[in-house]
C-alpha positions in Angstrom: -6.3 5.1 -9.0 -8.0 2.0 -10.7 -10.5 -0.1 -9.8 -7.6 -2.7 -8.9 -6.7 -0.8 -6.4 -10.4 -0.9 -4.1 -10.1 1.7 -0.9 -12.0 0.3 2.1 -13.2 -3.5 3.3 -14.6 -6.6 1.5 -14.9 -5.2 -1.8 -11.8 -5.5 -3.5 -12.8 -7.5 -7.3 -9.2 -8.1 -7.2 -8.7 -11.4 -5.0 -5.3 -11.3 -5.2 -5.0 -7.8 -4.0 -6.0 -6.8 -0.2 -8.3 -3.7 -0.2 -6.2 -0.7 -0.1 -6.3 0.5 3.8 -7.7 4.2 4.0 -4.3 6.1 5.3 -2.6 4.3 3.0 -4.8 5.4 -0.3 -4.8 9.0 1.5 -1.1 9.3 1.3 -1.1 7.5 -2.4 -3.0 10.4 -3.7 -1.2 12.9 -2.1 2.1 11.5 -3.5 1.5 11.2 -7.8 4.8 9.5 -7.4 4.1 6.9 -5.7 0.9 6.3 -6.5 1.9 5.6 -10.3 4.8 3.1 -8.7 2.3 1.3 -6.9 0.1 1.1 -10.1 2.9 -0.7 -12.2 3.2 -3.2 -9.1 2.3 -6.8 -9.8 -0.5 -8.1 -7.7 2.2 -10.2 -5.2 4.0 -7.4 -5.1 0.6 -5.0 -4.5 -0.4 -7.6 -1.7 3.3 -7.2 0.4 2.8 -3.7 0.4 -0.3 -4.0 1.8 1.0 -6.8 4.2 3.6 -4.7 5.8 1.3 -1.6 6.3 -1.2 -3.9 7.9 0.9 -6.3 9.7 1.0 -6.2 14.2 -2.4 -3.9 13.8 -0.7 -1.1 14.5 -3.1 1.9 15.1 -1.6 6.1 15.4 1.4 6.2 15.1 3.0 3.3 14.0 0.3 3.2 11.6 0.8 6.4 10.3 5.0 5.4 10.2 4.6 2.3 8.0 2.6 4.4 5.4 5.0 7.0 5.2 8.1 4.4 5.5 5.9 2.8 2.1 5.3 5.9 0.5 9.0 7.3 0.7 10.1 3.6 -0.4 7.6 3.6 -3.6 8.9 7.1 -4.7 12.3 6.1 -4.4 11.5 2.7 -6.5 12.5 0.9 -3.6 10.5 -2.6 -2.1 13.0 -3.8 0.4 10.4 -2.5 3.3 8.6 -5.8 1.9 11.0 -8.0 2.6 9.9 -11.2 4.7 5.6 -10.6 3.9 
């Protein structure tokens, strides 16, 4: 991963682009597939992603179901999980 894509809080250079939460960078490095989908992403595009993981502050589970509902969506070249963020 690039520096676009900063992992944590507060540091992102990228304005456009929400830091990249922890689980979620976990599981992008575990999955080469989607992590290079995510990379050809467009910021707004980058930023819904990141939306939908984050959104209702979903902690265990949940949390842990929108990453993987994101990750199996990227490798499958698919961003109607985005829909409506």
């Amino acid at each position: 991963m690039n520096d676009k894509n900063f992992v944590g809080m507060g540091h992102n250079p990228n304005p456009n682009v929400p830091d990249l939460p922890e689980g979620f960078a976990m599981a992008l490095l575990q999955e080469p597939d989607a992590r290079d989908r995510y990379e050809t992403l467009n910021d707004m595009q980058k930023a819904k992603v990141i939306c939908y993981i984050q959104s209702n502050n979903e902690s265990g589970y949940e949390a842990k179901e929108k990453i993987n509902i994101a990750i199996n969506s990227l490798k499958n070249n698919n961003l109607g999980f985005t829909n409506g963020f």
